[in-house]
C-alpha positions as a Markdown table, in Angstrom:
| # | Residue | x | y | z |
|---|---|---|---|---|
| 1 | Unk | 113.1 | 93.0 | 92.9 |
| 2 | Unk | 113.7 | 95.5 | 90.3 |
| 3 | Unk | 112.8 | 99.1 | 91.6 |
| 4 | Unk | 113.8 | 100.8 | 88.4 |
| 5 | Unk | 110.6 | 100.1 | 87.0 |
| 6 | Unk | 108.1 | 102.8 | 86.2 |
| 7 | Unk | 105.3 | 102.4 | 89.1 |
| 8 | Unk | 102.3 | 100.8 | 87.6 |
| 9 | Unk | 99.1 | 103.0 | 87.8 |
| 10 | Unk | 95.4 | 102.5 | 87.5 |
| 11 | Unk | 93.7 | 103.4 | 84.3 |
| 12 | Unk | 89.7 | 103.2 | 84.3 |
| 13 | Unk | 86.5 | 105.5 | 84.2 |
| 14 | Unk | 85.1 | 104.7 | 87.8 |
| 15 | Unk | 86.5 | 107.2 | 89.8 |
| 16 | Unk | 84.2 | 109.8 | 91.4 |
| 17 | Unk | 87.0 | 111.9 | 92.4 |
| 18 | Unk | 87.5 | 112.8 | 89.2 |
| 19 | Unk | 84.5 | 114.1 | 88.3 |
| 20 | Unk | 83.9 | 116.3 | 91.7 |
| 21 | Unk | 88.0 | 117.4 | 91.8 |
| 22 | Unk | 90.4 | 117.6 | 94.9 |
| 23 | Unk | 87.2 | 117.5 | 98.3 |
| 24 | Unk | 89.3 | 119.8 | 100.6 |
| 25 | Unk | 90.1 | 122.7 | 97.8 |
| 26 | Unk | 88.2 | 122.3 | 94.8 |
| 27 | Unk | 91.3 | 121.7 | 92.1 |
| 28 | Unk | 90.8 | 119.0 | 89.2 |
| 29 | Unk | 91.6 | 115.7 | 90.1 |
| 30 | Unk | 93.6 | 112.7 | 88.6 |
| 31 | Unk | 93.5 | 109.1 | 88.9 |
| 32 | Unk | 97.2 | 109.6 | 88.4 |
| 33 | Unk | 97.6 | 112.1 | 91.9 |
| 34 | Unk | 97.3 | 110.1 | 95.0 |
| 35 | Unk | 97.2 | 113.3 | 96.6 |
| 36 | Unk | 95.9 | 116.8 | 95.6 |
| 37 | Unk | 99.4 | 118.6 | 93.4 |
| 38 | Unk | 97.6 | 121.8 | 94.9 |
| 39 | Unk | 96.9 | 121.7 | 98.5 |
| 40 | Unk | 98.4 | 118.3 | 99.4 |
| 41 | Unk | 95.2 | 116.5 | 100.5 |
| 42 | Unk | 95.2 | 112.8 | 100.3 |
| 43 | Unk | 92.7 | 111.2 | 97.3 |
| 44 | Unk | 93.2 | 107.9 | 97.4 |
| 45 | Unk | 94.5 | 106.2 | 100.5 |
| 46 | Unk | 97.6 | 103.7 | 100.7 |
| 47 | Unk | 97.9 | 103.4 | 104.4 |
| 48 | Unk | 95.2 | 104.8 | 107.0 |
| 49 | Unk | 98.2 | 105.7 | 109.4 |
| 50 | Unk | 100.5 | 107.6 | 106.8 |
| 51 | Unk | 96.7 | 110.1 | 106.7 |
| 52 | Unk | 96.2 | 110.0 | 110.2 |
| 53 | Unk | 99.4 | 111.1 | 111.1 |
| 54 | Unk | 100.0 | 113.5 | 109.2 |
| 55 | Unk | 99.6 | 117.5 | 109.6 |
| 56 | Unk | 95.4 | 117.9 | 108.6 |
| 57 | Unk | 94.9 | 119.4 | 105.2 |
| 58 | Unk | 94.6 | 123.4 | 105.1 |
| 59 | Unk | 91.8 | 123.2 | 103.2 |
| 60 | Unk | 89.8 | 120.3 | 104.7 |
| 61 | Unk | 88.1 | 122.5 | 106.7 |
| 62 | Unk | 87.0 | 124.7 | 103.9 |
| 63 | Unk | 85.9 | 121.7 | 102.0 |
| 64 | Unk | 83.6 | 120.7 | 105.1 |
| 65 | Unk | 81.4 | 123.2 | 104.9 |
| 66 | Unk | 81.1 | 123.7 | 101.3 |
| 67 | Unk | 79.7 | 119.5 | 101.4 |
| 68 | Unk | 77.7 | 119.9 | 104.0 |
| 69 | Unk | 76.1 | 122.1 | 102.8 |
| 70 | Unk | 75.5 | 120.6 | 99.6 |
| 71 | Unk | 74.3 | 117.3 | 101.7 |
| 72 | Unk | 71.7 | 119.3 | 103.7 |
| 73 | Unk | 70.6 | 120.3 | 100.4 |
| 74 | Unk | 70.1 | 116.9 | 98.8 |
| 75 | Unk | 70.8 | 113.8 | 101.7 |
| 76 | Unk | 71.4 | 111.2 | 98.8 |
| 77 | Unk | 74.1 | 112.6 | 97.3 |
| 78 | Unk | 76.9 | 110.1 | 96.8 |
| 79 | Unk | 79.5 | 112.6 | 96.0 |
| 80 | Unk | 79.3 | 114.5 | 99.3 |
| 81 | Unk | 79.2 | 111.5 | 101.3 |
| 82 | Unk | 82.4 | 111.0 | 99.7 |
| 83 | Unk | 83.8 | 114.4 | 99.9 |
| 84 | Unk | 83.5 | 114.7 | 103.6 |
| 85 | Unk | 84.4 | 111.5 | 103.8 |
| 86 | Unk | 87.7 | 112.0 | 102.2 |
| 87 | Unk | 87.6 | 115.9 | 104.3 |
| 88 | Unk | 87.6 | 114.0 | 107.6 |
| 89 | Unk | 90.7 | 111.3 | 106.8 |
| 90 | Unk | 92.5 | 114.7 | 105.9 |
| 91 | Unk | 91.2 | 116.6 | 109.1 |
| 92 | Unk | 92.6 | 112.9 | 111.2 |
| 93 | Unk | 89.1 | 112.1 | 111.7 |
| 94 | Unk | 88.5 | 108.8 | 110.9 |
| 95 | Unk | 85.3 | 107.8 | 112.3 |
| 96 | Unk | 83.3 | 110.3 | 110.7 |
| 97 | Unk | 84.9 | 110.1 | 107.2 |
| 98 | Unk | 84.1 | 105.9 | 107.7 |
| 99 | Unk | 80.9 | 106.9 | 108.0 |
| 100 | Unk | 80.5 | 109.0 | 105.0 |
| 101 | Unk | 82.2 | 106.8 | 103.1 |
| 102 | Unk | 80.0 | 104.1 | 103.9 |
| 103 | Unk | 76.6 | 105.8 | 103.0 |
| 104 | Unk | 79.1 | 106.8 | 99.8 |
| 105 | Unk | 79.4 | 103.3 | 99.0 |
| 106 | Unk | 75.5 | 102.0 | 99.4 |
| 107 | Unk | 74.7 | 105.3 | 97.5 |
| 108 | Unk | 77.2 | 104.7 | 94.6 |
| 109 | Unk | 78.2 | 100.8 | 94.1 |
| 110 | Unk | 79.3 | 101.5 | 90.9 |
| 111 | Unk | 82.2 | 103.8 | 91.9 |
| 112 | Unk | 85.9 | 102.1 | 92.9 |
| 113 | Unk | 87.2 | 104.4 | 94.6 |
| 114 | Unk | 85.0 | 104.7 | 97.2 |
| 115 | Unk | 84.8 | 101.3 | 97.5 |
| 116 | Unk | 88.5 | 101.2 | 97.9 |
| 117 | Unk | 89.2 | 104.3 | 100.3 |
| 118 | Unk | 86.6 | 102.8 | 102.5 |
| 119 | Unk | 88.2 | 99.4 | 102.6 |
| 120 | Unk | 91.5 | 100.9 | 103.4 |
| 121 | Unk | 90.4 | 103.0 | 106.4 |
| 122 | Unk | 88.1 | 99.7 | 107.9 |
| 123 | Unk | 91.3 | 97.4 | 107.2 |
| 124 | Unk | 93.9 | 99.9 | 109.4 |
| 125 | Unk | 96.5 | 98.8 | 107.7 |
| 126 | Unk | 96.2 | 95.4 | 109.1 |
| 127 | Unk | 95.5 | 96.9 | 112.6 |
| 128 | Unk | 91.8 | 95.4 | 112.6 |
| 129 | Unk | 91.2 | 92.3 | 114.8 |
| 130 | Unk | 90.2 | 89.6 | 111.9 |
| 131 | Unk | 87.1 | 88.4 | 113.4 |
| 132 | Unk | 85.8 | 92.2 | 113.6 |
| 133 | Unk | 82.4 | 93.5 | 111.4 |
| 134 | Unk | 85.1 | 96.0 | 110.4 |
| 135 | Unk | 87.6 | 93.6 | 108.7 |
| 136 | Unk | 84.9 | 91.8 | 107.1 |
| 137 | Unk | 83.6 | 94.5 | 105.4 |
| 138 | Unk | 87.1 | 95.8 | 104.2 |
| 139 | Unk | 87.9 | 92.5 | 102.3 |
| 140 | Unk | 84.4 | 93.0 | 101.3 |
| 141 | Unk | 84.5 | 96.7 | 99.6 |
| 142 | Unk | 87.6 | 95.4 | 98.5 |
| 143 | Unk | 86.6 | 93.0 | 96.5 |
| 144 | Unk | 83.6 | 95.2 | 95.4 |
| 145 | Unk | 85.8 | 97.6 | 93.9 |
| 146 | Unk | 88.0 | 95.2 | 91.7 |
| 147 | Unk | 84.9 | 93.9 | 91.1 |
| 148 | Unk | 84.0 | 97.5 | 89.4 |
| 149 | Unk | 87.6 | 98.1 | 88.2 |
| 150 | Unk | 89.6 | 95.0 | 87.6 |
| 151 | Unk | 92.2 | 97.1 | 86.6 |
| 152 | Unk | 92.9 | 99.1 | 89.4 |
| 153 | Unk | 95.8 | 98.9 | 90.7 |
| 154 | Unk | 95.9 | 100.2 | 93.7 |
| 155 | Unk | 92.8 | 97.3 | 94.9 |
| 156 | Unk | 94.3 | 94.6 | 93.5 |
| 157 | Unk | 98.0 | 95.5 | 95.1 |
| 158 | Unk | 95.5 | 96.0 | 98.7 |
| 159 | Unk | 93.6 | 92.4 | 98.3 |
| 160 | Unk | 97.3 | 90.9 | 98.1 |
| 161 | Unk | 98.7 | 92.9 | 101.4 |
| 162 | Unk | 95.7 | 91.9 | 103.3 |
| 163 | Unk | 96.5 | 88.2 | 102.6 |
| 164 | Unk | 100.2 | 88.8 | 103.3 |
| 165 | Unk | 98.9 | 90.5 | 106.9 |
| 166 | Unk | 97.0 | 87.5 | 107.5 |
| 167 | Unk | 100.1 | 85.0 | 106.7 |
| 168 | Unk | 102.9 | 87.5 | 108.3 |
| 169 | Unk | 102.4 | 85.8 | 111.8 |
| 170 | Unk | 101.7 | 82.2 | 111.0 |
| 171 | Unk | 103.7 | 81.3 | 107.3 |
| 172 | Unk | 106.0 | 83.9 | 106.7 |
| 173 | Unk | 107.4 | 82.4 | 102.9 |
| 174 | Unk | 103.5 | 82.7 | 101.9 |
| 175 | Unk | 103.7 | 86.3 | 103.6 |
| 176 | Unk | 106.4 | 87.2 | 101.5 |
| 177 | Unk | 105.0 | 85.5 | 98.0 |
| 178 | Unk | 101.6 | 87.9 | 98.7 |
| 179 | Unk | 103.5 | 91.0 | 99.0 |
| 180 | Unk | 105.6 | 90.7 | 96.2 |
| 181 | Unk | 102.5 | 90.0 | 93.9 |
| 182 | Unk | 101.3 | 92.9 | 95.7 |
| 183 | Unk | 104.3 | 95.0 | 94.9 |
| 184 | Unk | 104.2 | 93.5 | 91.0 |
| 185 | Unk | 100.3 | 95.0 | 90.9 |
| 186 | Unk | 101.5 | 98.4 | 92.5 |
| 187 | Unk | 104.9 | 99.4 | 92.5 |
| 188 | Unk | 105.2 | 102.2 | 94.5 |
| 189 | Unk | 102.7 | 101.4 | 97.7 |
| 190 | Unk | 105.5 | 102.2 | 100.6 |
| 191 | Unk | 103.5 | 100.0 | 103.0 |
| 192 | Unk | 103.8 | 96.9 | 100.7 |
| 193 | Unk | 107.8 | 97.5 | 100.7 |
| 194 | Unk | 107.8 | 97.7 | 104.5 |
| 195 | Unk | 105.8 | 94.8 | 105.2 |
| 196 | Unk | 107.9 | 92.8 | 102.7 |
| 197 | Unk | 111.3 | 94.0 | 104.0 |
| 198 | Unk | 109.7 | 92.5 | 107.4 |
| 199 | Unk | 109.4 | 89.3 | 106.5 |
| 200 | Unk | 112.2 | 89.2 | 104.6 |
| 201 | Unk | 114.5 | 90.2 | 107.8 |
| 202 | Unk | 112.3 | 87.5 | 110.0 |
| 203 | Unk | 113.4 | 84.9 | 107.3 |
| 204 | Unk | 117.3 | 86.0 | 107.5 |
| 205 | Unk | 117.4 | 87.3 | 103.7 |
| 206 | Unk | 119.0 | 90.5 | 105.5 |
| 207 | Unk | 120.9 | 92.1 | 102.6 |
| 208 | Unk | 117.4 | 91.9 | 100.4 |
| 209 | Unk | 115.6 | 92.9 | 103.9 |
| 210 | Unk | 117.7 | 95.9 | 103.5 |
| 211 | Unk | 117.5 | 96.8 | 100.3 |
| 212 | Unk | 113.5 | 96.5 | 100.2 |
| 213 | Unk | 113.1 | 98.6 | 103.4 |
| 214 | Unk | 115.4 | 101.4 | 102.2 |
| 215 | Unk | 113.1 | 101.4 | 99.2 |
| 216 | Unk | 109.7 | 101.6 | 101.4 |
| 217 | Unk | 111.6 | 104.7 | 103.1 |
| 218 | Unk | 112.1 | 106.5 | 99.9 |
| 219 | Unk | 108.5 | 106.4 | 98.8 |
| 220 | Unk | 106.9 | 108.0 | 101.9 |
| 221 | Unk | 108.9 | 108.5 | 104.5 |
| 222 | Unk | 107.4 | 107.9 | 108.6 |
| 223 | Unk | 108.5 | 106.4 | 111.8 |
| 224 | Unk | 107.3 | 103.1 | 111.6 |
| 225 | Unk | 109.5 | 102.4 | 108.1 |
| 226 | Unk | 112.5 | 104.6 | 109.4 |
| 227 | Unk | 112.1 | 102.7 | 112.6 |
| 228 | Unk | 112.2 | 99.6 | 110.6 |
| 229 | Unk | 114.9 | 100.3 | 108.7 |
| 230 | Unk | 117.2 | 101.1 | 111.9 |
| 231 | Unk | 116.6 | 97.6 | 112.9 |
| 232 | Unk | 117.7 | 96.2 | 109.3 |
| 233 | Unk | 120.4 | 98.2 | 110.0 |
| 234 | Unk | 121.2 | 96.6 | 113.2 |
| 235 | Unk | 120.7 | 93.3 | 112.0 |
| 236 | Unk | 124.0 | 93.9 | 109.1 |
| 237 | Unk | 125.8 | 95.2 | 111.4 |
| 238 | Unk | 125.7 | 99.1 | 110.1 |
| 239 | Unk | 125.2 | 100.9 | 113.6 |
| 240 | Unk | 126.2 | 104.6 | 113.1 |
| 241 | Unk | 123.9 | 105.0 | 110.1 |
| 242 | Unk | 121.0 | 102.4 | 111.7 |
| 243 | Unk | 121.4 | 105.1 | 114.6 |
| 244 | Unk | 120.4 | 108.0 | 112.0 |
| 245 | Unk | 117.3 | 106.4 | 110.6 |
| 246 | Unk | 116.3 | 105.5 | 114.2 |
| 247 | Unk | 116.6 | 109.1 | 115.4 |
| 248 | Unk | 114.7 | 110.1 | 112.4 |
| 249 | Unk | 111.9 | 107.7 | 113.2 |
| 250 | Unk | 111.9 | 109.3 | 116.8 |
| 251 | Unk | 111.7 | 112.7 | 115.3 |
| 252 | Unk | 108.7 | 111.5 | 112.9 |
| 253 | Unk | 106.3 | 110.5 | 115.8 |
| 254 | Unk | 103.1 | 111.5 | 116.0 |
| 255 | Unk | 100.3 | 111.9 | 118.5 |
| 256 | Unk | 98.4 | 109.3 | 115.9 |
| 257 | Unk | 101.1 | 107.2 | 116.2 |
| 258 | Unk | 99.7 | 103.8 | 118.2 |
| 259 | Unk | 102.0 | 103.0 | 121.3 |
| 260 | Unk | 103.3 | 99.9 | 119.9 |
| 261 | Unk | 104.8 | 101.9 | 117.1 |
| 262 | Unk | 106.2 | 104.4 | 119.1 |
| 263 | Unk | 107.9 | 101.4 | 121.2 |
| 264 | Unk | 109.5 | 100.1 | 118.0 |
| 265 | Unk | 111.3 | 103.3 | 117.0 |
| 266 | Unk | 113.1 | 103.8 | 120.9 |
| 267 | Unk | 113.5 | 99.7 | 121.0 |
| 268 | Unk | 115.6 | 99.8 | 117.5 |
| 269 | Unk | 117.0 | 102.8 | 117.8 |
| 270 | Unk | 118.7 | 101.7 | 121.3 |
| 271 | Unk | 119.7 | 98.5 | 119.7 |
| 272 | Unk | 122.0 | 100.2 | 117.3 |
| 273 | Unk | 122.9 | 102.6 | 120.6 |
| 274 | Unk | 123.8 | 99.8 | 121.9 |
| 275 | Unk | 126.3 | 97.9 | 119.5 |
| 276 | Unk | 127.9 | 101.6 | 118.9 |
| 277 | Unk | 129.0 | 101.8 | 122.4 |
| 278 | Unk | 126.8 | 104.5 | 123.5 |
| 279 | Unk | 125.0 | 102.5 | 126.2 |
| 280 | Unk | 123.8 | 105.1 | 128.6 |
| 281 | Unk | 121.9 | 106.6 | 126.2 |
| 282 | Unk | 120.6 | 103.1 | 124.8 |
| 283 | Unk | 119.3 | 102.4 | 128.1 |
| 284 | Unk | 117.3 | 105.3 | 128.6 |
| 285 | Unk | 115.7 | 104.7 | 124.9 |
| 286 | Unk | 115.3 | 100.8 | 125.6 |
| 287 | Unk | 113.4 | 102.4 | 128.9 |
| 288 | Unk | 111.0 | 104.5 | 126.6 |
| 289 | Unk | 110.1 | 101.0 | 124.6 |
| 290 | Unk | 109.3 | 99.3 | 128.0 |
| 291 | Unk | 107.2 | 102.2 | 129.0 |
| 292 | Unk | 105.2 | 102.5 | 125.7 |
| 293 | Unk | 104.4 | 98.9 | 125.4 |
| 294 | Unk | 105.3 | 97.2 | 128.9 |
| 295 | Unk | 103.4 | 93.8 | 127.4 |
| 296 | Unk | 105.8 | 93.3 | 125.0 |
| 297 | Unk | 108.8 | 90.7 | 126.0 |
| 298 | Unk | 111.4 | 91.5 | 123.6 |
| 299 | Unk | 111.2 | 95.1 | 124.7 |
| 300 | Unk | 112.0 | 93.7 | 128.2 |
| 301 | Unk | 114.5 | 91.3 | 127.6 |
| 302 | Unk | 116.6 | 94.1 | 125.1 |
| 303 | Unk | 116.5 | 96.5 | 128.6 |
| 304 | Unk | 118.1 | 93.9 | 130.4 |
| 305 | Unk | 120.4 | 92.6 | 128.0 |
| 306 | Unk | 121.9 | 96.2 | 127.3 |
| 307 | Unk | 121.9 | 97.0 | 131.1 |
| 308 | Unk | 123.8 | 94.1 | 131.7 |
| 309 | Unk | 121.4 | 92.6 | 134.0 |
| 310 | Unk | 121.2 | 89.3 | 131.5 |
| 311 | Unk | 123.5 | 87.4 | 130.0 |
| 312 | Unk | 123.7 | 87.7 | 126.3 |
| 313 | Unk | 122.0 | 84.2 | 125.3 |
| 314 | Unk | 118.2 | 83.1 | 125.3 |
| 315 | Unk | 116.8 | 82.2 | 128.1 |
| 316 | Unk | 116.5 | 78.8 | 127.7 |
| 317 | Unk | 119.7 | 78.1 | 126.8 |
| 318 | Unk | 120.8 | 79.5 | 130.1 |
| 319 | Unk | 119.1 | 77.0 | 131.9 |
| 320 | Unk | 119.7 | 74.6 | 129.8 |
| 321 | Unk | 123.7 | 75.3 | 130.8 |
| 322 | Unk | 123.0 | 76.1 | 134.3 |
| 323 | Unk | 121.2 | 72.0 | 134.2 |
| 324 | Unk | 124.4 | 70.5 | 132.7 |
| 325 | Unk | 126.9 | 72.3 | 134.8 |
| 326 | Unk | 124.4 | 71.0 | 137.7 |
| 327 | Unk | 124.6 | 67.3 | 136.6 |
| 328 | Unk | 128.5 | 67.7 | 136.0 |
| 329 | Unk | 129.1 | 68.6 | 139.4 |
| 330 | Unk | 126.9 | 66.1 | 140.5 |
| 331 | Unk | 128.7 | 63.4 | 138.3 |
| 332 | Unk | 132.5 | 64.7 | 139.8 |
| 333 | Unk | 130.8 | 64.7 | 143.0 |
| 334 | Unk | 129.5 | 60.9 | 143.1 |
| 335 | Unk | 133.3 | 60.3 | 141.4 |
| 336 | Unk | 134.7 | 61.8 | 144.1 |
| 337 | Unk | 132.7 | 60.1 | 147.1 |
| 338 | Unk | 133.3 | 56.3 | 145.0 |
| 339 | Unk | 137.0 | 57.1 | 145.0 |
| 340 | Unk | 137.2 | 57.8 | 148.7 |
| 341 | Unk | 135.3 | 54.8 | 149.3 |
């Protein structure tokens, strides 16, 4: 993967927010800004969690009120719909902005970018159960908004990472072929890198694994991708600094952040605890895993294994020992009782 590559960007004419500016403050807007240069309000979204937890915009509040009131005024205006829609992704409420953006979208088909923020917050960054209403739609404004822009970027690097979500459980290789296109459409999409350094570590290509998550980490920096990073870490062997991204992923926690999440920061972070000899305290963060997600076996099985309460194979094999050790004594047993005889 070459990462010294200028990030590709979308270039067309079917973007409403540039011809209302930055919702939350007012400023001109660019197709080229993700993100307001002014007040820091996220434009176009990249990952629905990366908004959600997040400090609110400053000025989302202020840009509330100014579209609501221009709403009341005329109810079919697809430019407020939008406004408040993006307002309440930056105020961390996302069920109100998907329904803004939604009456957005019917009102203005025509526009990408609505299409596109809308699929982004339905699809949850792959959090969205795939038989849902919610799911279906996002692949659905998705598609809608490359319809309207095939050359936007940012859509067609989203269509490949829900197909790489879909595969990440069942085919990883197919997983990892999606991303990369994905990464090829839109360079610089941190959530793309993460995903891909995921299935690149669940394949054993741990130095590339590496490489790719450390990238993720450097274009937008949050628990999750610090937390996953830690765990590369782990995986090659390089505790101390795995240890430093999986504090840092601690320290970048949320109340947004979803349980499971918050589970994988303590669970990695105590692995590398763990292999640098600092067991009490790995304990106590393999604990907080348990706690957050008590479901979740690996979570378990690492608490045992670093208490000592395990030994330090699966368990199968175990009992797959403990069964020949069995039949071995058996065997000397009947050997001994022939001899006698």
């Amino acid at each position: 993967m070459d990462y010294g590559q200028e990030p590709s960007r979308s270039v067309m004419s079917s973007f409403l927010i540039e011809s209302i500016g930055c919702p939350a403050c007012g400023a001109p807007a660019s197709i080229h800004n993700r993100s307001c240069p002014y007040c820091g309000a996220v434009l176009l979204l990249t990952s629905l969690e990366s908004v959600l937890t997040r400090e609110g915009s400053a000025s989302s509040s202020g840009g509330l009120s100014r579209w609501r009131e221009r709403l009341d005024k005329n109810p079919a205006d697809a430019a407020a719909e939008f406004a408040l829609g993006v307002c309440y992704l930056n105020a961390n409420l996302k069920d109100r902005a998907v329904a803004h953006l939604r009456r957005a979208a019917s009102l203005a088909p025509e526009m990408a970018d609505v299409h596109y923020n809308l699929a982004v917050a339905l699809y949850d960054d792959g959090y969205t159960l795939i038989n849902s209403p919610d799911y279906q739609q996002a692949v659905a404004e998705i598609d809608l908004a490359l319809r309207v822009a095939s050359d936007f970027a940012e859509a067609r690097a989203l269509s490949h990472f829900i197909r790489g979500r879909k595969f990440q459980d069942v085919d990883t290789h197919a997983a990892i072929s999606e991303y990369e296109m994905g990464v090829q459409a839109c360079s610089d999409i941190a959530i793309l890198h993460n995903n891909l350094g995921i299935c690149l570590l669940k394949v054993g290509r741990l130095e590339d694994a590496v490489t790719t998550l450390r990238h993720s980490v450097g274009l937008g920096e949050n628990a999750q991708r610090c937390s996953n990073l830690c765990l590369g870490l782990f995986k090659t062997g390089r505790y101390s600094e795995g240890i430093q991204y999986g504090l840092r992923a601690v320290a970048l926690l949320r109340p947004g952040t979803r349980p499971n999440s918050q589970a994988d920061c303590y669970n990695s972070l105590a692995l590398c605890l763990w292999k640098d000899g600092q067991k009490e305290q790995a304990i106590i963060n393999a604990k907080k895993a348990v706690s957050l997600s008590p479901t979740i076996k690996i979570y378990r099985e690492n608490l045992a294994v670093i208490s000592g309460h395990l030994l330090k194979m699966p368990v199968n094999r175990r009992v797959l020992v403990a069964t020949l050790i069995a039949i071995l004594l058996f065997v000397l047993a009947l050997v001994v009782f022939t001899s006698v005889q």
